[in-house]
C-alpha positions in Angstrom: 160.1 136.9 58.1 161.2 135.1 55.0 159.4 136.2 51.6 155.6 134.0 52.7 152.8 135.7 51.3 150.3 134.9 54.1 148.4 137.1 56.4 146.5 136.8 59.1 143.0 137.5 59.9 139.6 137.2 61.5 137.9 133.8 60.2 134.7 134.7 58.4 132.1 132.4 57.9 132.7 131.6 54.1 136.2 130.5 56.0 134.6 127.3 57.8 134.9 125.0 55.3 138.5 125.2 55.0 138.8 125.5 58.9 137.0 122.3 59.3 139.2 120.6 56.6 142.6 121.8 58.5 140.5 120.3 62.1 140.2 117.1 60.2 143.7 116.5 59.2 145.1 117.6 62.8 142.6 115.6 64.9 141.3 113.1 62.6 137.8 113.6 63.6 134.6 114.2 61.3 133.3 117.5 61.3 129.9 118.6 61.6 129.9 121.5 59.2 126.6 122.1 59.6 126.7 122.7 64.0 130.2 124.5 62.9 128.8 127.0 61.0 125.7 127.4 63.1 128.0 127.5 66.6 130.7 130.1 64.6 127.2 132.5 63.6 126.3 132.3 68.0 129.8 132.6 69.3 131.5 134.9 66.6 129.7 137.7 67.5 130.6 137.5 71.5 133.6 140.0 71.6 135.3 137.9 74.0 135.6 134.7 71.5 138.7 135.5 69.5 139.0 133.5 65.9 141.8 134.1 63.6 143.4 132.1 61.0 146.2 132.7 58.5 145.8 132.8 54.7 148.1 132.2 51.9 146.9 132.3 47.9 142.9 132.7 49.1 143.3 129.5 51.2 143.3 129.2 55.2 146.5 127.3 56.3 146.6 128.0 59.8 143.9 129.1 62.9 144.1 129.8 66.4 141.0 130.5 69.0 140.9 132.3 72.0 138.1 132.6 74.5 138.8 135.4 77.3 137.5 134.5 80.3 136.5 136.9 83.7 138.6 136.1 86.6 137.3 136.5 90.3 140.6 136.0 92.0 143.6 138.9 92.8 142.5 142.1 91.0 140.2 140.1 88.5 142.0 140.7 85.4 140.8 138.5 83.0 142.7 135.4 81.4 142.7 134.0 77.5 142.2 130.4 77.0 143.6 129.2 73.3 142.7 125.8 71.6 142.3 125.0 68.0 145.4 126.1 66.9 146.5 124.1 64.3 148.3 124.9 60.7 148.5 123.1 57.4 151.7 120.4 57.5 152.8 122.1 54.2 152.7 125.2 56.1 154.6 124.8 58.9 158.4 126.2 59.5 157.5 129.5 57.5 156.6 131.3 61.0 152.6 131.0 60.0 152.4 129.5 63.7 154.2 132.0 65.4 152.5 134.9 63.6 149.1 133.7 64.6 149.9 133.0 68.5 151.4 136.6 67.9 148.1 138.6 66.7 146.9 136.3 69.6 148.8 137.7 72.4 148.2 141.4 71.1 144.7 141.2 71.3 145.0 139.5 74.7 147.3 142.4 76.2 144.9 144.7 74.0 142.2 143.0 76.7 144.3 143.5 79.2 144.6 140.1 79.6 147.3 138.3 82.3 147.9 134.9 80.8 147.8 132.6 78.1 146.7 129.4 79.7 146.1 126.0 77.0 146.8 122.4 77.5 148.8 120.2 74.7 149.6 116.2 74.3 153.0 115.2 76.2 153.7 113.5 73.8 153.8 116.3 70.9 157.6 116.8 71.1 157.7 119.3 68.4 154.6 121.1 69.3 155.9 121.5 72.6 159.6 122.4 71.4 158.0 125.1 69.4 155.7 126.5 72.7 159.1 126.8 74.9 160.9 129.0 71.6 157.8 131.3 71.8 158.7 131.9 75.7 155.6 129.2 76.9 157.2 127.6 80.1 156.4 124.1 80.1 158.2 123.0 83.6 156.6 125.7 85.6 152.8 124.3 85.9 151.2 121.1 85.1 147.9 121.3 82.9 144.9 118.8 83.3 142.5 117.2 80.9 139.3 115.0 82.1 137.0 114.0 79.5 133.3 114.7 80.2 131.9 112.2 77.4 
């Protein structure tokens, strides 16, 4: 990797400000910092919710989630289900993305996980250009989305 000075890391809760801040900017919602921080204190300490994020200069430029989930089909090996992966605009093309999906997939195989499974717009050229470099085949299946609100 070039000469970035970012690592990456577990999110802590002093983090969530800054992780709500990088939610805003990618999905142009308002965030309920308040619900966040109470949700991240429940779920963060489930071994099975995985939060990361990369930081560069004491700031949080990029996160990624993953949720493993029990499997009842084949030999019942479980699966990892990412969302809210997003980094900072600035950030972007210094490998910050790649690294996190990276730590990502270790702790997956570390779980002995058998897939990465996650769902993306069709119409986020890049986002999908940069899933196919990282080996995510995008022709193979066909992911769904239905809104429950």
């Amino acid at each position: 990797m070039d000469n970035y000075n970012y690592k990456i890391r577990n999110i802590k809760e002093n983090d969530l400000d800054e992780v709500a801040h990088l939610y805003t900017l990618f999905w142009n919602g308002k965030m309920n910092l308040s619900k966040m921080k109470q949700k991240f204190s429940e779920i963060s300490k489930n071994p099975n919710y995985i939060f990361l994020c990369a930081e560069e200069s004491g700031k949080v430029i990029g996160t990624i989630q993953g949720v493993i989930c029990e499997e009842l089909y084949g030999e019942c090996t479980p699966f990892l289900v990412m969302e809210n992966f997003v980094v900072a605009e600035n950030s972007r093309g210094k490998g910050v993305g790649r690294e996190l999906l990276s730590e990502l997939e270790k702790i997956g195989k570390e779980k002995n996980c058998s897939q990465i499974i996650f769902i993306t717009e069709t119409d986020r050229k890049e986002t999908v250009g940069f899933y196919e470099r990282v080996g995510f085949n995008s022709t193979s299946h066909k992911g769904f989305k239905k809104s429950l609100k």
